[in-house]
Structures are given as structure tokens and as C-alpha cells.
N, C-alpha and C positions, 0 to 999 in steps of 0.2 A: 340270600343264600349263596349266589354266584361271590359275592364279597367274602364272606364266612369261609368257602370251601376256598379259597386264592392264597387267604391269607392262611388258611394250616395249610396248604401244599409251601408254601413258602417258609415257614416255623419249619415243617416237617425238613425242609431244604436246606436249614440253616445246622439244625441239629444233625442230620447226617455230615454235612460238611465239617464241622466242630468235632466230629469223631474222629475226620481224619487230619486236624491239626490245621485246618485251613477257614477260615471265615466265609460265611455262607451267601446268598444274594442279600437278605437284609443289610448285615454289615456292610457291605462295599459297598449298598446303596446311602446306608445312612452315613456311610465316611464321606461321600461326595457332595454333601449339602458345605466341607469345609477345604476339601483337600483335593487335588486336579483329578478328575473326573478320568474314567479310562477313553471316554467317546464323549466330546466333548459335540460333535456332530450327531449324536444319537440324542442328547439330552436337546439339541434346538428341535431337530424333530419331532421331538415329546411333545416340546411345547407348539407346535405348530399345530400339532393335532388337537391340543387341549383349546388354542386360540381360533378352531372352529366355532363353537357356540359366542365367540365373544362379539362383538361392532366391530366396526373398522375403527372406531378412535380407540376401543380397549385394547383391540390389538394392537396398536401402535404405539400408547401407553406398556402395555406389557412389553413390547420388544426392546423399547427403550430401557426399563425398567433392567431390563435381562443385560442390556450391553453396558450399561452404566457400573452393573453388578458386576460385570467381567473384568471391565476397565478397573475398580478397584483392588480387586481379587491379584488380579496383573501386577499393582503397582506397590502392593503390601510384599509379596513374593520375591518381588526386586529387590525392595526396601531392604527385605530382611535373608536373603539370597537362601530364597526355600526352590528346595529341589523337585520337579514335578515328579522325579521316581519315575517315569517311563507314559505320565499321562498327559491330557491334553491343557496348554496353558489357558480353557476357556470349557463354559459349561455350566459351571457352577449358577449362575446366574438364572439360565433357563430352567434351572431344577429349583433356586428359589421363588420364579415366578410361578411354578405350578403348582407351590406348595401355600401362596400366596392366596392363590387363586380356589385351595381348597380351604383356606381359612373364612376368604370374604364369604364362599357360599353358606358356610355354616355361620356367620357371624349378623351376611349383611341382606343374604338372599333367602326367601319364603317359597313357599310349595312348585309347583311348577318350577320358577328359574333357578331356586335350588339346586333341585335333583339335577336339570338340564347342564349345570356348570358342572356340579359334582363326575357327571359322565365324561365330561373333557377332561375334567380331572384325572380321572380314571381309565381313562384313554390313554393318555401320557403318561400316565407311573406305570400299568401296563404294559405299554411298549419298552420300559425301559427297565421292569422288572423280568421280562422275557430275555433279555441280553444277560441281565444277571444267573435267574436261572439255568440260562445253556451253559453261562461257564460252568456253575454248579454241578449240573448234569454232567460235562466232559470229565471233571474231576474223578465225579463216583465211578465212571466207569473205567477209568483209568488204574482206579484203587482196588474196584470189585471185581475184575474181568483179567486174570494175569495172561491168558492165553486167548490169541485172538484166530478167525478163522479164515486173512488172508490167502491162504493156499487156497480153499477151497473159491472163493471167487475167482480168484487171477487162472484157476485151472479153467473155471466154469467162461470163463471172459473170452477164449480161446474161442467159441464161437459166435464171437461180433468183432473177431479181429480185433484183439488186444488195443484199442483206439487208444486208452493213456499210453502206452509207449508210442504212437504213431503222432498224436498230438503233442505230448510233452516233449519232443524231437523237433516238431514244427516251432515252439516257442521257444525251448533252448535255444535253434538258429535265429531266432528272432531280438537275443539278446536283451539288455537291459529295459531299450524304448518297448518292448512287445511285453515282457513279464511284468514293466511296472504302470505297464495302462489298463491290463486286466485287472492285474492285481488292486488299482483302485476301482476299477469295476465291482470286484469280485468283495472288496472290504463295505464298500457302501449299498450292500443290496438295501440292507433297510431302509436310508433315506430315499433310494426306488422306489420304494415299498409305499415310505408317507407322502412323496408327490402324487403316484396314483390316487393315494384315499383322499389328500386333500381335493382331486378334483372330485370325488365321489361325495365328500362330505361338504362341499363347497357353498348348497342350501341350506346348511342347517342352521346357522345365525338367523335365518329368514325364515322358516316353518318353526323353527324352536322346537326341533326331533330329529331326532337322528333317523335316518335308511334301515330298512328291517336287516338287511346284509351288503357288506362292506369288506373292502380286501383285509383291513386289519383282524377281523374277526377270522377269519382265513389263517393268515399268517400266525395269530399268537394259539391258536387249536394245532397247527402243523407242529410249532414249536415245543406244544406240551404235548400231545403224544409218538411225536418225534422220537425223541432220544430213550424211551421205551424201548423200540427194538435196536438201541443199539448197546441195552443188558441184552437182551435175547442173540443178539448179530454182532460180535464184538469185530470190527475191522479195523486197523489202523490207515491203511492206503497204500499203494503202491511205493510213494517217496521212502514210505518209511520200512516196509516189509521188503524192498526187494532196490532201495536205494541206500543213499547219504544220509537223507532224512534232510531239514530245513541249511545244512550245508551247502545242498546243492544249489542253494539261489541267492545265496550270503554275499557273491561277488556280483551280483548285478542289481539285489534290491536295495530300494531307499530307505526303506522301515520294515527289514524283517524281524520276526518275533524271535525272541530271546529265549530259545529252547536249547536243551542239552542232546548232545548229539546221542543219537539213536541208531546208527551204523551198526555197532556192534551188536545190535538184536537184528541186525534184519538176514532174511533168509539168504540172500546174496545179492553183492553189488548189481545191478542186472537192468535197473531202470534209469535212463532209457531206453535205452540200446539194445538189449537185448531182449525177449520178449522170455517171461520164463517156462521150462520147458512143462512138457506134460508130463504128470505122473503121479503117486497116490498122495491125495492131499492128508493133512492130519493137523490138528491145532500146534500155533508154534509160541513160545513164551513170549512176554515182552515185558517192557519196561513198566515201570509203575506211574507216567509221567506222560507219555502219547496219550490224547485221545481216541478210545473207540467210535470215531462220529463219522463212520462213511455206508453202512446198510441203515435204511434206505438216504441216499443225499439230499438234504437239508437244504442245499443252497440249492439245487435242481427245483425240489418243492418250492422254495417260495419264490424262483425265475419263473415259473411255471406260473403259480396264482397271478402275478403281476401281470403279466404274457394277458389271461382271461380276463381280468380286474381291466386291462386299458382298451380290451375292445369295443366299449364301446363310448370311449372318448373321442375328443378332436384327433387329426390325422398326427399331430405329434405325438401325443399322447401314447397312437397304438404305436407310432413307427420305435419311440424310447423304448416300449415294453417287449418290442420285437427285439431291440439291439440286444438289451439287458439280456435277456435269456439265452443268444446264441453266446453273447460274451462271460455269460457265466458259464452255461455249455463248455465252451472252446478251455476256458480256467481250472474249471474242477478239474477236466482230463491232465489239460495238459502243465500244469503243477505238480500231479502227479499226488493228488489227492484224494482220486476217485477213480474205482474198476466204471467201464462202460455199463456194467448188469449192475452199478448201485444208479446210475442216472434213469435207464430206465422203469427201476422201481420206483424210483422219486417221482417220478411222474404220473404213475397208476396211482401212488399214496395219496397226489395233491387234488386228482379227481377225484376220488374217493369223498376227501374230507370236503371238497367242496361242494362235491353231489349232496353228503349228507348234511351238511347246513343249511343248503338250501328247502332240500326237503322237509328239513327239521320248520322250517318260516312258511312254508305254503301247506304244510301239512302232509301227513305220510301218505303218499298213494302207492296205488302196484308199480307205477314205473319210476317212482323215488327209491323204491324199497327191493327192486331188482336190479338196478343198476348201482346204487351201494353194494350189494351182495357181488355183483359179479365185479365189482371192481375190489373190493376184501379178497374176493378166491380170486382172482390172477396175481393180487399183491403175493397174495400165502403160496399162490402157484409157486411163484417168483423162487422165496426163502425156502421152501423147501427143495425144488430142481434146485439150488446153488448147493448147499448144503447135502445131498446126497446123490447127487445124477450128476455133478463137475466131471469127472473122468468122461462119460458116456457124451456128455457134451461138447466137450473138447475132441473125442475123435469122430464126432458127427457133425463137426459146424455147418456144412451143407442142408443139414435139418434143424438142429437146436437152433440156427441162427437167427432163420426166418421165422421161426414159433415163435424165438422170445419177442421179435421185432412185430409180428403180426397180431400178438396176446398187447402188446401196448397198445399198438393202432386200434384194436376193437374195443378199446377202453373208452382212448377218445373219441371213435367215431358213437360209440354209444352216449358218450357226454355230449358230444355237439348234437347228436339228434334230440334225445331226452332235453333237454333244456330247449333245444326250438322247440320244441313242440309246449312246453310248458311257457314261452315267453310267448305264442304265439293266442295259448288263452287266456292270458292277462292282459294282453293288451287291449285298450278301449277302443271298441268299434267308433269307426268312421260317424262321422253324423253325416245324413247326405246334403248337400248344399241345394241355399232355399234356388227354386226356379221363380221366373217370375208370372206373375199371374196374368192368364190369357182376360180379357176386355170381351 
């Protein structure tokens, strides 16, 4: 059923996209089995995940399999001086061995190790049909949504202290080495994403079963009901509503993306430096071509899930998932990608869905099923004070501030309690150690 419903959300994906003149995630997945992949770092990942259920000798067999396949991919392209068009000269390889790997199942594997590969399988298109989809998604909303509701954040932002203009001021000074160490921070959160699950997923060649919950389950649920409210919340970002737009960063990055300047939609030059002022918000138009993708932030959510996913790993493990999240944090802002009131909603979103996963695997109780509820009503808190209480917020920051800031913390501190107390009776009682017998 889960298969059947993926795969018309993805059909459905493609046919929208195909209405507005552009190729949907199938396409571009299935052009990448020939032609340089856009993430050729995404597609190893895939396979790393899918090379859970495998041995150590299949794995190593497949990896090889995968670099042999790049190496020739490489030397045909040379050969015949094909142009990568903006993608990665490697990848291809790792999306052949996953597809390899759903052929043996079906060809070479019976009941049990079947189904057990087919999940790695499926694990890895997955992951890599999720990247496909968001671009998908940023498309339609770019297409469907001509007026976005900027104002109304950046007014509402005004009481948590405008941080993207205060952050994105701190990294401008920080010049190239500071924008472009984040910046590969901020591009690789996924392969973040599959270091953590691989230590999560790490037994599964050994019991031949996957974990009832795992970060990627997490991450690709954030991703599909994600971009949801960003039809509902249409926002571009600060760079673009009250900046240059991807200009601003064109003289210090290594690989910024090839977008058409967007200046001339934005409400005024003003970011960073300037904080914009207070006054009655209204929807303002925009290009057909930005992204809607900043209520609630996306990249906050899934720094967020990794953040909980590595706590209870070796000390490296949590200390990476600590860096990740402040360095995504410090990025969103100060890129000038995200109002401070989309990071804090990202963060009630990511408990939310994570509360309600788990709930969903041990079963609905009263305090699974109140702590979703009270983490949906501070989210909807959230979109509704930004969307009609921005003015009132902005001349009260002395109050709006600490509510917004104190409606997050009762989220989490409600998460971290509700789940102690739920890890607390799962866990197997002590056996008491034998004494020795008295003579």
C-alpha cells in the first residue's frame, strides 16, 4: 500500500510538473541512470543506505561495482567531450548498483531476504526520490503562488530581533572562507542525515530487520508534508524580498546556483543592513521562478531530527549532530534565507512529526496523542499570529518575543519529558545479579 500510494504521489508529481513545461522527479530520476546526475553525493548515500542489509563482502563488491561504473562513465564523457550541463561528473554508478540490487532481489532472492533487500532498495530510491520531489515541489509553488507573504513575517520577526539581518551581517563580514564552509554545511545536510541512520541501521545485516523507527523515516515524512504549507505560507526569504536576491553572494561563492536576478521584485534593497521598517503588511508579487520554501524551514527541520537521531550515539556522533544544527541555524539566517519566526516553527513541525511516528510504533496513548495535539496547535499558533497579529507583534516585542520563544521551549520540554517517560518503560528491567550461596 505504502508502495502504491509513493508511487501515484510521484505520477501525480510528474503530471503537474509536465503542465508547467518542466520534467517531473521521475524524469530527472530516470535521465540519471545515463546522464550526470545533479547530486552525485546524494546518489552514494542512497546506496549506503540500501548497502545496510548487504555482508561486508557484498558491500564491497557493490562499492566497487559503483566506482568501476563512474570510472567509465568518466572516461566515455572525455572520450567524447560531453558536457556535465551543471551536474556531478560521478553518481551514476551508485544509482546503477541500487537498481542492480533490486533486480537480484526479484531474480535471485526468496521470501524473507527478498523483501529484506527490496527495503534497502527502497530505502535508497527513497532517499533520492525525496530530493527529486522538493525540487518538484519548489517549482509548483513558484508557478501556483504569484504573491508571497513576506511582509507579513519580516513585520512579525521584529519581535525576536530581526536575527537574519543581524546574522547575515556576521557572515557577509566573514567573507568567502565563512559563506563557503556553511554553505557546504548547509548543501550536504542529507548526507548528515545518512551518517546518523547508518549508525542507527548499523545491525541490520545481523538481525535481518530493520528498527521499528529510524531518522530516515523522519526526514522523508518532514519532507512530504513539508512543502504543503509552503501553498498555504507562500515566503520567498529575506535575500529575496528585501535584498539582491542570489547576487549578493556571487563574489564569494564557489558553486552558487544559476538563478536569474530577482531584485527587481523585491520590496527594497534593505537586507542586510537595514532591518525593514514597521508598517501594514499586504501580499507583494513575485517572480514566477523563486522558491516559496521558507514557512515552516525545512532545513531547520531535518538539523533538528539529526540533532534527536544522534543522541543517543557514540560522543562523536552527538557532538556532529550538535555542530550540524547550530551551523545550519547560523546558514539559514544568515544567507538570508529564512525570517527567525520560520526557524522557530521548523522546530515545533520536527517534534510534532516526530512525536507522531513514534506514537504511531508503540501505539496511540493519552500522552502520544496530547503532545501531537499540543504540538499541531503551537505550529497553527505560530501561522496564524504571523499572518494576522505581525503589526501587534512588532510593537510589542517585549511580549510577542518571549511567547513566541517560550510556546517553542514548552514543545520541547514537552518532547523531552513524554518520550522519557516512554523510553523509561521500555526499557528491560535489570536482572538482579546472582549472590552467592551461604554453606
Amino acid at each position: 500500500m505504502a508502495a502504491v500510494v509513493t508511487l501515484g504521489f510521484l505520477v501525480a508529481l510528474e503530471l503537474a510538473a509536465r503542465h508547467y513545461g518542466a520534467p517531473g522527479p521521475v524524469t530527472n530520476q530516470v535521465r540519471e541512470v545515463i546522464h550526470a546526475p545533479k547530486s552525485g553525493g546524494l546518489l552514494y548515500a542512497a546506496m549506503a543506505l540500501t548497502m545496510v542489509v548487504l555482508t561486508w563482502r557484498e558491500r564491497f563488491i557493490a562499492a566497487g561495482t559503483a566506482i568501476g561504473i563512474d570510472v567509465a562513465f568518466f572516461a566515455v564523457r572525455w572520450a567524447v567531450d560531453a558536457d556535465t550541463a551543471g551536474g556531478h561528473p560521478f553518481g551514476n554508478g551508485a544509482l546503477w548498483v541500487i537498481l542492480g540490487c533490486a533486480v537480484i532481489a526479484v531474480t535471485r532472492r526468496t521470501g524473507r531476504e527478498r523483501v529484506l533487500l527490496l527495503k534497502g532498495v527502497g530505502l535508497g530510491l527513497l532517499l533520492m526520490a525525496g530530493r527529486k520531489t522538493g525540487d518538484t515541489w519548489l517549482l509548483i509553488t513558484s508557478k501556483t503562488r504569484p504573491g508571497v507573504l513576506d511582509q507579513y513575517v519580516a513585520t512579525a520577526d521584529h519581535a525576536l530581533g530581526q536575527p537574519s539581518w543581524l546574522v547575515g551581517r556576521i557572515v557577509t563580514a566573514t567573507g568567502a572562507i565563512g559563506f563557503n564552509f556553511l554553505d557546504f554545511v548547509y548543501g550536504n545536510l542529507a548526507v548528515a542525515a545518512v551518517i546518523a541512520a547508518l549508525y542507527q541501521l548499523r545491525h541490520v545485516a545481523v538481525e535481518r530487520r530493520f528498527p521499528r523507527h529510524h531518522l530516515v523515516r523522519t526526514f522523508l515524512v518532514i519532507g512530504l508534508v513539508g512543502p504543503a504549507f509552503y501553498m498555504i505560507y507562500p515566503v520567498v526569504g529575506p535575500i529575496f524580498a528585501y535584498g539582491t536576491g542570489m547576487e549578493h553572494w556571487s563574489a564569494v561563492s564557489l558553486w552558487a546556483p544559476d538563478m536569474p536576478p530577482s531584485e527587481p521584485w523585491a520590496v527594497a534593497t534593505l537586507w542586510p543592513q537595514t532591518p525593514p521598517p514597521v508598517g501594514a503588511p499586504h501580499p507583494v508579487p513575485f517572480d514566477e521562478i523563486t522558491p516559496r520554501n521558507c514557512m515552516p524551514s525545512l532545513h531547520t527541520a531535518w538539523a533538528v531530527a539529526i540533532f534527536i537521531h544522534s543522541r543517543k550515539g557514540p560522543r562523536l556522533l552527538r557532538c556532529a549532530g550538535t555542530f550540524w544544527l547550530i551551523a545550519t541555524l547560523c546558514a539559514t539566517l544568515g544567507f538570508g534565507y529564512h525570517y527567525g519566526a520560520d526557524l522557530i516553527a521548523g522546530v515545533v513541525f520536527t517534534l510534532t512529526i516526530e512525536a507522531a511516528l513514534r506514537s504511531y510504533d508503540r501505539g496511540w496513548d493519552r500522552s502520544g496523542i496530547r503532545l501531537v495535539a499540543y504540538g499541531a496547535a503551537v505550529f497553527t499558533a505560530f501561522l496564524v499570529s504571523y499572518r494576522w497579529l505581525p503589526v501587534q507583534m512588532a510593537e510589542y516585542p517585549w511580549l510577542s518575543g518571549p511567547l513566541l520563544v517560550s510556546a517553542m521551549a514548552s514543545v520541547v520540554y514537552g518532547y523531552v519529558r513524554t518520550t522519557a517517560r516512554w523510553t523509561r518503560r521500555t526499557a528491560p528491567e535489570r536482572q538482579p545479579e546472582p549472590q552467592p550461596e551461604l554453606i
